[in-house]
C-alpha positions in Angstrom: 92.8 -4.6 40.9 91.1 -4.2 44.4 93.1 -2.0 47.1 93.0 -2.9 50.6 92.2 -0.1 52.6 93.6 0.6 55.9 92.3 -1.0 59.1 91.2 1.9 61.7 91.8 2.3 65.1 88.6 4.4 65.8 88.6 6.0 69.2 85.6 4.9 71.3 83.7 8.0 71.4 84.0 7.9 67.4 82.8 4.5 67.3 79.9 4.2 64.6 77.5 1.8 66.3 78.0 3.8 69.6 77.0 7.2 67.7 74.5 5.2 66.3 73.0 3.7 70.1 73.3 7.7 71.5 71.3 9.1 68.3 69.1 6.0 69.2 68.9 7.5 73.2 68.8 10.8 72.2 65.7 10.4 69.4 64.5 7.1 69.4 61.6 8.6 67.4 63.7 8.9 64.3 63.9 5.1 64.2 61.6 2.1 63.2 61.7 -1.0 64.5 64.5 -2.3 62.1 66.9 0.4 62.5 66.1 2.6 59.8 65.9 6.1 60.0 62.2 7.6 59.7 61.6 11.1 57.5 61.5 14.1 59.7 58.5 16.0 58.4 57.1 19.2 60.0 57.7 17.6 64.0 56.5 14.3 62.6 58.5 11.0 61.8 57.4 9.2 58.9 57.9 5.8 57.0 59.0 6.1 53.3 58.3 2.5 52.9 61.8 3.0 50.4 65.4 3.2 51.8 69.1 4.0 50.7 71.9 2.9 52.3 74.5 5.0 53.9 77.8 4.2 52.8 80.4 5.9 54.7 82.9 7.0 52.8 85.8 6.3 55.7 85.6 2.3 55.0 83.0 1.8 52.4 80.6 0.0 54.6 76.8 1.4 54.9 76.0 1.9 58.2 72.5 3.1 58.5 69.6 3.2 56.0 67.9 6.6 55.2 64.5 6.8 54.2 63.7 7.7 50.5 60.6 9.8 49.9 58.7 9.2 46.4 57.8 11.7 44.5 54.0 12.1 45.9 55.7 11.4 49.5 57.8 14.6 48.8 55.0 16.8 47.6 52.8 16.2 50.1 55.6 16.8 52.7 56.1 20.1 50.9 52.1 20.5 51.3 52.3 20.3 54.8 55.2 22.2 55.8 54.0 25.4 53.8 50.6 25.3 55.5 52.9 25.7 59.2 53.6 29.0 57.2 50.7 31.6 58.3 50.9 30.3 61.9 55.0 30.8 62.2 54.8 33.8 60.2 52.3 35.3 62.9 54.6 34.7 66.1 56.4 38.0 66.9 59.6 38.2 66.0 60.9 38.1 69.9 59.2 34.4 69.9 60.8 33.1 66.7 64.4 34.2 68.5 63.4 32.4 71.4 63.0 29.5 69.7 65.6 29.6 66.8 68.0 30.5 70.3 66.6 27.0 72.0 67.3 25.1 68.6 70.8 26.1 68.8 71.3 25.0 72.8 70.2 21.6 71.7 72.7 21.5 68.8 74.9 22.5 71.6 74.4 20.0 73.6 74.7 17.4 71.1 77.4 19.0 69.6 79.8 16.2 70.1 77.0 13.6 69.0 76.3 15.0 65.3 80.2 16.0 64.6 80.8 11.7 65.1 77.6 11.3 62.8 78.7 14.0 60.3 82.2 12.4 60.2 80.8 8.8 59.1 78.1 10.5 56.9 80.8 12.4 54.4 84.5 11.1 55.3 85.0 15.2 57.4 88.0 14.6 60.0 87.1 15.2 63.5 88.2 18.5 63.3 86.8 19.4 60.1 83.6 17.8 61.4 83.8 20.2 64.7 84.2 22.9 62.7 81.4 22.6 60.3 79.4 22.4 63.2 80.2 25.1 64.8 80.5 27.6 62.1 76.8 26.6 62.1 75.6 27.3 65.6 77.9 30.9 65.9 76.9 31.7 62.2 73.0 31.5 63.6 73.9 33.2 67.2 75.1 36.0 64.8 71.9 36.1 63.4 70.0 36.1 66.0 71.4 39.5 68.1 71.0 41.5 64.7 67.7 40.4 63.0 65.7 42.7 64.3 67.9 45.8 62.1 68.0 43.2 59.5 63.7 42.2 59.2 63.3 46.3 59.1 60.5 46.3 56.6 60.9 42.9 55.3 58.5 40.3 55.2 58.9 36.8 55.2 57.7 35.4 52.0 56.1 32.0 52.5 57.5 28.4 52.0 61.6 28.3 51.3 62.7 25.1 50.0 66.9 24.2 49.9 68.9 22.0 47.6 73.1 22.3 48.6 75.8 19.9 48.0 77.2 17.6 50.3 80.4 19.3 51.8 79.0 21.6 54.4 75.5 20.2 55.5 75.8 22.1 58.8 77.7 25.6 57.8 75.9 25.9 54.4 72.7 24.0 54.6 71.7 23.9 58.2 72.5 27.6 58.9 70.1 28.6 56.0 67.2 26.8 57.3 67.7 28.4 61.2 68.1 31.6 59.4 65.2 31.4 57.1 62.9 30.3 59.6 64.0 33.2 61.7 63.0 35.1 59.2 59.6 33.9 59.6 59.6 31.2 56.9 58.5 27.7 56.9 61.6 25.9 55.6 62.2 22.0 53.3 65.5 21.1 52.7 66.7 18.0 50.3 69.5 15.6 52.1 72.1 15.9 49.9 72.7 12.9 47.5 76.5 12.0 48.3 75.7 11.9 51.7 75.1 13.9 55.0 71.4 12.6 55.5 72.4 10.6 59.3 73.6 13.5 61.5 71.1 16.1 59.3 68.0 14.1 60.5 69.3 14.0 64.1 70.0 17.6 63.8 66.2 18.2 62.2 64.7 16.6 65.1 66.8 18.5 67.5 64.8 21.6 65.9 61.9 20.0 66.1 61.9 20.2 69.6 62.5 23.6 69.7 59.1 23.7 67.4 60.3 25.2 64.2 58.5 24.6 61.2 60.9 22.6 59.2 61.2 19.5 57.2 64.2 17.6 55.7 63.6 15.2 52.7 65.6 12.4 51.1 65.8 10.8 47.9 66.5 11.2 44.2 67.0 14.2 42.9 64.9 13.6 39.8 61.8 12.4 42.2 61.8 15.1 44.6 63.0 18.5 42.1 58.8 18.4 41.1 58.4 19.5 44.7 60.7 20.9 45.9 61.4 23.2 42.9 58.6 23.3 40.7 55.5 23.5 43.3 53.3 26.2 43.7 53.5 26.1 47.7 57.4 27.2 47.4 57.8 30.5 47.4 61.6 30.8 47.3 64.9 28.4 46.4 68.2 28.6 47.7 70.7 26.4 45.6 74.0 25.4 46.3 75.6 22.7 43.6 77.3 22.4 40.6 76.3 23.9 37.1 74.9 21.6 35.5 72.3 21.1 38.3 71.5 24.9 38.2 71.6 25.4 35.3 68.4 22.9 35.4 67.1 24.6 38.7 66.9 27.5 36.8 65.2 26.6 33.8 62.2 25.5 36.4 62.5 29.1 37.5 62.2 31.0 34.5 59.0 32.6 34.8 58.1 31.5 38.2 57.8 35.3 40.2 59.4 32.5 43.0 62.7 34.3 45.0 65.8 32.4 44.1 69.8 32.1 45.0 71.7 29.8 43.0 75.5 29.3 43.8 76.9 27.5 41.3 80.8 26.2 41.9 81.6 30.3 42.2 84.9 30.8 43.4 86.1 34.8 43.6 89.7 35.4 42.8 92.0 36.9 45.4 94.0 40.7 44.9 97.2 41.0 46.2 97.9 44.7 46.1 99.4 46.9 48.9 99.8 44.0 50.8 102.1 43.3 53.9 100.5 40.8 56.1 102.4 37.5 54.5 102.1 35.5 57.5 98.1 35.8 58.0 98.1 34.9 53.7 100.0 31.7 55.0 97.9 30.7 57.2 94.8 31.2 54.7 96.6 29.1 51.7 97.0 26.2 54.1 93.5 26.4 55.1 92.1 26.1 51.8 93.6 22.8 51.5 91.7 21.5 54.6 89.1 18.9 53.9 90.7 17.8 50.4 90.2 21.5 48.9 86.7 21.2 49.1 85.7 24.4 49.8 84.6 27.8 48.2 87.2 29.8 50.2 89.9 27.4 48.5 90.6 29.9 46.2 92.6 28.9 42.2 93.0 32.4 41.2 95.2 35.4 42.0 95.7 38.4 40.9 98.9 40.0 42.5 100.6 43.4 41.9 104.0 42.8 39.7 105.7 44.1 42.4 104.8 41.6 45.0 105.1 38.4 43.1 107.9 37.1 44.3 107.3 37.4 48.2 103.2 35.9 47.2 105.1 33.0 45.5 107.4 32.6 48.5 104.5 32.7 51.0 102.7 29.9 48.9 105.5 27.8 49.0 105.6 28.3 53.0 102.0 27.6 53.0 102.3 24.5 51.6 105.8 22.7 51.5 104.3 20.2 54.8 101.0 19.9 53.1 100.4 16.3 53.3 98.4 14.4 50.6 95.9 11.5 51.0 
């Protein structure tokens, strides 16, 4: 049986094909001819030749096509973006700020422009959108006023390739990129396969015009792990994804001498012990049931002293006795 969804009243600075015409103004680089969106590789936009649909997730329509790299596509993107290495790598450290600190004025001033785009790509609210976003941008400014204490004899190591699920492209994947090529790294990163891959690619060629060595890829997973994973040009990982994914990731690993994080669905469990502060717990249970739960924060276990059960379950029930579901 088929279920009618909902008709939308979308406000008009929500509007898809509006987002769509200002990404268009903003970057008509990142376009062909028919509308689809072009690969942005290391300042350049190229033509897969092979595209996915977008399907949005708010009314099950696709509304833009993304390109999809092959798996010699995706290794020679990797080819090039770790040969940008030496030169990036050579800029003092006061240059790299200067430009990871233009980056972020242009995700400023688009800031309205890629929440829209992000809340189409994975189904966010406008809120939830904003605040991915954002987390982003003041996550990186944070960066950026202590990363001279925190480079104190480091070195950047070379090529850093990411792989993250779908839920936070901007807080979780897009802040490890700025960060990492702070750092002095050039920097791929994999569009995540249940979506993301519009507002990501308008946010890549943002940073390219802040000149940062970076390069976002799309496609299958099983075409593009050989490079991004596997090659000899990457010289560190950072995963974010389920287990069974990393588990795989890590296999590739094994052996390697590459630099690696791998998150796997971790979530830490909360302690409740000489507590007092009930009404700032509140407010911390509610949030972790923004954006459908999904979020590592949106913590399943606690461990609370016997003596403070009852008031914890009390405070849960506060927390979420207006939640509202669907």
């Amino acid at each position: 049986m088929s279920v009618a969804r909902p008709v939308l009243a979308i406000p008009s600075h929500l509007d898809r094909s509006q987002l769509l015409d200002r990404a268009r103004q903003r970057l008509p680089q990142a376009f062909d001819a028919d509308g689809h969106l072009l690969a942005p590789i290391l300042g350049q936009w190229l033509s897969s030749g092979h595209w996915s649909p977008a399907c949005s997730p708010i009314d099950g329509q696709v509304w833009a096509e993304l390109p999809q790299l092959m798996a010699e596509q995706a290794t020679e993107a990797v080819q090039r973006t770790a040969q940008a290495y030496p030169a990036w790598a050579a800029l003092s450290l006061e240059e790299r700020v200067a430009r990871v600190g233009t980056a972020l004025q242009k995700l400023r001033e688009e800031r309205d422009l890629l929440v829209g785009l992000l809340a189409w790509d994975i189904g966010k609210t406008w809120r939830t959108a904003g605040s991915d976003v954002d987390r982003c941008i003041e996550g990186v400014e944070w960066y950026l006023q202590g990363i001279d204490e925190m480079l104190a004899g480091r070195q950047p190591i070379g090529l850093v390739s990411n792989i993250a699920s779908w839920n936070y492209p901007f807080s979780v994947l897009l802040t490890n990129v700025l960060v990492q090529a702070l750092a002095g790294n050039s920097v791929v990163a994999k569009i995540p396969g249940q979506g993301g891959g519009v507002s990501l690619t308008i946010a890549f060629g943002l940073l390219f015009e802040a000149g940062l060595p970076v390069s976002l890829l799309g496609g299958a997973g099983r075409a593009l792990s050989p490079a991004l994973v596997a090659h000899a040009d990457i010289a560190g990982l950072a995963f974010v994804g389920g287990r069974r994914n990393g588990r795989a990731v890590g296999e590739q690993l094994k052996g390697s001498g590459k630099a690696y994080a791998l998150e796997m669905e971790g979530i830490n469990a909360y302690a409740i012990t000489g507590f007092s502060q009930w009404s700032l717990l509140r407010k911390q249970i509610r949030a972790g049931f923004d954006y459908g739960k999904q979020r590592c924060t949106a913590y399943t276990r606690w461990l609370v002293e016997r003596s403070l059960l009852e008031k914890f379950v009390q405070t849960w029930r506060e927390a979420v006795e207006d939640l509202r579901i669907g």
